[in-house]
C-alpha positions as CSV (number, residue, x, y, z in Angstrom):
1,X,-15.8,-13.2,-11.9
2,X,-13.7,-14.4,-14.8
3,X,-10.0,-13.2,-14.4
4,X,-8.5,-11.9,-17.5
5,X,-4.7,-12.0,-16.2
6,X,-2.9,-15.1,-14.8
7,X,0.1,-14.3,-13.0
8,X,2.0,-15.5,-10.1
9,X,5.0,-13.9,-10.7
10,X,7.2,-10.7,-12.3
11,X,10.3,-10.0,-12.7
12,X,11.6,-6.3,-12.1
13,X,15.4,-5.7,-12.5
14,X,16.4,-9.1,-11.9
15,X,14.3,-9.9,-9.0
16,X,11.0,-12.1,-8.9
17,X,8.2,-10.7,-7.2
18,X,5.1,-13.0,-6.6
19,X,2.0,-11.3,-7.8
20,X,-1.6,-11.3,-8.5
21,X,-4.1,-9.7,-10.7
22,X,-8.0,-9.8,-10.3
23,X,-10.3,-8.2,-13.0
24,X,-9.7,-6.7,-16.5
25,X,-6.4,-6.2,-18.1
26,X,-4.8,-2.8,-18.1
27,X,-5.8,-2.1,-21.9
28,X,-10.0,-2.7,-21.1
29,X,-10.1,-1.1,-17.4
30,X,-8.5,1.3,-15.1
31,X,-5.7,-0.8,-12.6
32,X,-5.9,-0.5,-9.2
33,X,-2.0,-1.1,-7.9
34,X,-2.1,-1.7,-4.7
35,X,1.2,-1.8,-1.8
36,X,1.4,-3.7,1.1
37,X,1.9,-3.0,5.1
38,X,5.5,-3.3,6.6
39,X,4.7,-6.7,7.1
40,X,2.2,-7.7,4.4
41,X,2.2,-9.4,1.2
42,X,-0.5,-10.8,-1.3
43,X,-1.9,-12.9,0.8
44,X,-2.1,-10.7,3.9
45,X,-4.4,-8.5,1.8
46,X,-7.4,-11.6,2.6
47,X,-10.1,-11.2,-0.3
48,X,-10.0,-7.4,-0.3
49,X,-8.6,-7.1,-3.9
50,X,-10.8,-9.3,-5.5
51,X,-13.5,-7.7,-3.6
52,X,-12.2,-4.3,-4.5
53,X,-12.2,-5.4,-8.6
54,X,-15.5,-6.2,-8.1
55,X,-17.0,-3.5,-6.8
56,X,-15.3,-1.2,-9.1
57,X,-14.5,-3.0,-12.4
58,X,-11.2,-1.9,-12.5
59,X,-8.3,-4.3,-13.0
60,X,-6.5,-4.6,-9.5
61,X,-2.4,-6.0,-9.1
62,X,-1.2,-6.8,-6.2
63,X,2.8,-7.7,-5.3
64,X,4.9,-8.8,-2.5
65,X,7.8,-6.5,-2.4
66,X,11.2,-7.8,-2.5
67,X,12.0,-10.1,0.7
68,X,8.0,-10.7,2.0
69,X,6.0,-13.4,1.3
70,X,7.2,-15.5,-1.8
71,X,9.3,-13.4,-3.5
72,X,13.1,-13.1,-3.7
73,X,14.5,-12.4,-0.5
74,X,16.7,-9.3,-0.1
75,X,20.0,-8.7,2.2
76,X,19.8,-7.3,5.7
77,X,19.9,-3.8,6.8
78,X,17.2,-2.1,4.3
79,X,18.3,1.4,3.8
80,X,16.4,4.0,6.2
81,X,15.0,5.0,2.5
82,X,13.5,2.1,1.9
83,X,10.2,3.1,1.1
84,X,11.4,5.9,-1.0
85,X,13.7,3.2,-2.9
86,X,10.6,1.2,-3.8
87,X,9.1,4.4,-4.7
88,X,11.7,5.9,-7.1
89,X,13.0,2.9,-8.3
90,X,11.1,-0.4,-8.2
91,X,7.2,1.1,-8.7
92,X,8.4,2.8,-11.8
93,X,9.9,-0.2,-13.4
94,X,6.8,-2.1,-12.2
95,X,3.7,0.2,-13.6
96,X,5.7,-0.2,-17.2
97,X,6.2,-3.9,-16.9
98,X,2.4,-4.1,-15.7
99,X,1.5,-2.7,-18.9
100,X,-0.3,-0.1,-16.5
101,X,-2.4,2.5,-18.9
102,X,-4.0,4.6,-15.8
103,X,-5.5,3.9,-12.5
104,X,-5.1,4.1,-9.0
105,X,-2.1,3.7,-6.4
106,X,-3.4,2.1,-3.3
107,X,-1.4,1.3,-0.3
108,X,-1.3,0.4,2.8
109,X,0.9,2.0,6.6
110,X,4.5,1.4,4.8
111,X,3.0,0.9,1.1
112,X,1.0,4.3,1.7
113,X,4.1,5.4,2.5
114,X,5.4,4.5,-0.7
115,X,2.6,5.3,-2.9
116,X,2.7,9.0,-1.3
117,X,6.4,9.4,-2.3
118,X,5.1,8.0,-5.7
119,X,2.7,10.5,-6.8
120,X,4.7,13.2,-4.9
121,X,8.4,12.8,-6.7
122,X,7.2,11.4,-10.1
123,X,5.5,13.1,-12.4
124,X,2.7,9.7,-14.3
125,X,-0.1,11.7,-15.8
126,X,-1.6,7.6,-15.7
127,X,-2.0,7.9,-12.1
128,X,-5.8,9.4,-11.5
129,X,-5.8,9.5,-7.6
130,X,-3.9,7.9,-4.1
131,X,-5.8,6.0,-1.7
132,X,-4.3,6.2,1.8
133,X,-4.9,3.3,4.4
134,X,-3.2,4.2,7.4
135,X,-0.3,5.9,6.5
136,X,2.9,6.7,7.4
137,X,4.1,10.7,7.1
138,X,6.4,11.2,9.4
139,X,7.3,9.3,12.7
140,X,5.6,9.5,16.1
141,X,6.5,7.7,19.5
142,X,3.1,5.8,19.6
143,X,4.7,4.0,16.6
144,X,7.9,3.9,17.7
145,X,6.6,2.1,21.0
146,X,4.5,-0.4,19.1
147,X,7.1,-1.7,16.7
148,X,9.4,-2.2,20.0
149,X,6.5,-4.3,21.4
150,X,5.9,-6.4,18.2
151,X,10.1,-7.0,17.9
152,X,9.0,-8.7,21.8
153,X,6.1,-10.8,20.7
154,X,8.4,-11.6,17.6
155,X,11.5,-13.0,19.9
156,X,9.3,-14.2,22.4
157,X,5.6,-14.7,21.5
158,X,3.7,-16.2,18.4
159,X,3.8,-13.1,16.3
160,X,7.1,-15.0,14.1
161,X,5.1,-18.4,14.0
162,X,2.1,-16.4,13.0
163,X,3.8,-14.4,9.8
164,X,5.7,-17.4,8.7
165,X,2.7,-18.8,7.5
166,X,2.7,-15.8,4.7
167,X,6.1,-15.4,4.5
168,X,7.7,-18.8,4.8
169,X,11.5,-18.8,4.9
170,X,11.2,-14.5,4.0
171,X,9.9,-14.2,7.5
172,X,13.0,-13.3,9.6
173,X,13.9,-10.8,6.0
174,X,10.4,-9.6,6.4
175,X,10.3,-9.0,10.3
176,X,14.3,-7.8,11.1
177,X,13.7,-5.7,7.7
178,X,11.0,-3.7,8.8
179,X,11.8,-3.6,12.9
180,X,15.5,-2.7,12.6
181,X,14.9,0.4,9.9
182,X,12.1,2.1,12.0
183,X,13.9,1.6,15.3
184,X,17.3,2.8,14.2
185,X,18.2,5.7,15.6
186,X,18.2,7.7,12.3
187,X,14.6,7.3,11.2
188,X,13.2,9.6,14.2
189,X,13.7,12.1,11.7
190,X,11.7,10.3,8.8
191,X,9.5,12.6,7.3
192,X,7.5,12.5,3.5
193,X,5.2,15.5,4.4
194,X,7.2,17.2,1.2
195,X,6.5,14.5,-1.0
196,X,2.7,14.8,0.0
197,X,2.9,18.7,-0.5
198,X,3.7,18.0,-4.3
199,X,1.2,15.1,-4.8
200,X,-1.5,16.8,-8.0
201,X,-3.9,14.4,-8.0
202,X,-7.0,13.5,-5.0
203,X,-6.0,12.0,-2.7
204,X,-8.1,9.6,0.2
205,X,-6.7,8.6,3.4
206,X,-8.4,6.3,6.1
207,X,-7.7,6.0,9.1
208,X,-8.5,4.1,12.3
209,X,-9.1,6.3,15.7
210,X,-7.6,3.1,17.0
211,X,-4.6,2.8,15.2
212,X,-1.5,1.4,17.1
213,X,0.8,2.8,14.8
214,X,-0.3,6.1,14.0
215,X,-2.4,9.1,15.4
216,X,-4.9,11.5,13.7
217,X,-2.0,14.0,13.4
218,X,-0.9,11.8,10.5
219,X,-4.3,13.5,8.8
220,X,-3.6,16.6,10.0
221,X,-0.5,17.2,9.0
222,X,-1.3,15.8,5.5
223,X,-4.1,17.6,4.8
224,X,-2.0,21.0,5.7
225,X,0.4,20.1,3.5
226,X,-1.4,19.1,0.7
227,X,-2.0,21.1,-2.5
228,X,-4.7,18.6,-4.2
229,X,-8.4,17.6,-2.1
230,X,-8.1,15.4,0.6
231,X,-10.6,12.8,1.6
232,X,-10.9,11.2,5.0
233,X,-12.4,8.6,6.6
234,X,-12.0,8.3,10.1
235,X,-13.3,5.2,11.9
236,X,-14.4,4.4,15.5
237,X,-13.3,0.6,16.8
238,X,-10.8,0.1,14.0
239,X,-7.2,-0.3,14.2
240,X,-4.1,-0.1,11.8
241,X,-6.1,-2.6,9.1
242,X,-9.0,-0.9,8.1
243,X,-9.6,-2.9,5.5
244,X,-10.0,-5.9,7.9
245,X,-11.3,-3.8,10.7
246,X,-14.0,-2.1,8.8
247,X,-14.0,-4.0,5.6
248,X,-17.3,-3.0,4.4
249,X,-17.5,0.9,5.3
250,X,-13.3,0.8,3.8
251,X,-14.5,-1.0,1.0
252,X,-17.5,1.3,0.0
253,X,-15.3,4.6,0.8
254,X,-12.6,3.4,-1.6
255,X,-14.8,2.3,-4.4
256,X,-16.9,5.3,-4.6
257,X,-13.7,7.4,-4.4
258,X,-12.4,5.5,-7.2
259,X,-15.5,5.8,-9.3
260,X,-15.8,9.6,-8.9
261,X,-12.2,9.6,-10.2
262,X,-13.4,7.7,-12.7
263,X,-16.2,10.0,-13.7
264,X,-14.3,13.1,-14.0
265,X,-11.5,11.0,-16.2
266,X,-14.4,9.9,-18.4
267,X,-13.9,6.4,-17.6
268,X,-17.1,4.5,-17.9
269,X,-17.1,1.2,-16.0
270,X,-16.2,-1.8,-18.5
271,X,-19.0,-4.0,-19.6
272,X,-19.7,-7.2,-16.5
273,X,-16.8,-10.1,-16.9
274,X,-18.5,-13.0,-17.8
């Protein structure tokens, strides 16, 4: 597949972000944006984008978010509103620097998080559906017990010499970042269910019965809330990756979704990238 975009890197408000793009630019295709895990950054995503642009023929960016993998780094506490910061303040900026014309938000556990807030709290008629992997609404002590545990293979275990391999010298930023804002004693109260509640576009979550991080009362809760259609894909021996955990069934749900959106926008799939 030829590539139509070369990037490695943007710059949004001052700060560089490392980036990629796979597929057609934003003026010949659809873009699929996609948002990272708590602890995630481009590479974390393995060859899921590129398989994702593929499938699809939509352009699809990906970004590290500030203080993961080789972008800037940021200072120590994040805000408990983190992922409603990135939300309200850096996706905006980004989608206009991106050149993005309309498309999909796709995110993943904390960037779910923030693509939910997204579509919920600002109103971009160029966003054409959410896709949900694993997501965050609200908090729940199964989480709240696993991010203790991973703060104890961090400090003790190979979990830090593991991530520093994607994260290099962000990796303490990317690990204290994430561990310290969920654990503090304020977050118990996290909840984006109203955000959801004003989302106006379909929206498809998936979810693994598995997940260390979340339950199936994320769903439910969602899907009550919810004005628009909800989609879900629930999956037996899958954890809080589907899209490594059941790549291929993740991959096929998410790329018909995003054709049927596609469909109903009058879309037609670009011509084949030579």
């Amino acid at each position: 597949m030829a590539f139509d975009i070369k990037a490695d890197r943007i710059v949004i408000d001052g700060v560089s972000l490392e980036c990629a793009w796979y597929g057609p630019a934003p003026d010949r295709a659809p873009t699929i944006v996609m948002l990272h895990e708590g602890l995630g950054c481009v590479a974390l995503w393995r060859d899921f984008p590129e398989q994702l642009a593929e499938r699809t023929g939509c352009g699809v960016f990906v970004y590290s978010r500030a203080g993961y993998g080789a972008s800037d780094p940021i200072d120590l506490p994040r805000p408990l509103t983190y992922m409603e910061d990135e939300a309200k303040q850096v996706v905006p900026a980004l989608l206009d620097e991106i050149g993005f014309q309309r498309g999909i938000l796709l995110g993943h556990s904390d960037g779910a998080s923030i693509a939910a807030v997204y579509a919920g709290s600002i109103e971009d008629h160029r966003v054409r559906g959410v896709v949900l992997f694993a997501p965050h609404f609200f908090t729940e002590e199964l989480g709240l017990t696993s991010i203790a545990a991973a703060g104890e293979a961090y400090e003790t275990g190979d979990l830090r010499s593991r991530l520093e391999r994607y994260h290099g010298t962000n990796v303490d930023c990317a690990f204290h970042g994430w561990h310290q804002a969920w654990l503090a004693p304020g977050f118990r109260g996290w909840d984006i269910l109203d955000s959801v509640a004003h989302i106006r576009v379909p929206i498809l979550i998936v979810q693994g019965r598995s997940d260390e991080y979340g339950t199936l009362a994320q769903i439910d809760k969602a899907v009550e809330a919810a004005y628009c259609p909800v989609e879900t894909l629930i999956l037996d021996e899958c954890g809080h990756a589907p899209h490594l955990d059941q790549s291929e069934a993740t991959l096929n749900e998410t790329a018909a979704f995003i054709e049927r959106l596609m469909v109903v926008h009058d879309e037609a799939r670009p011509l084949a990238l030579g």
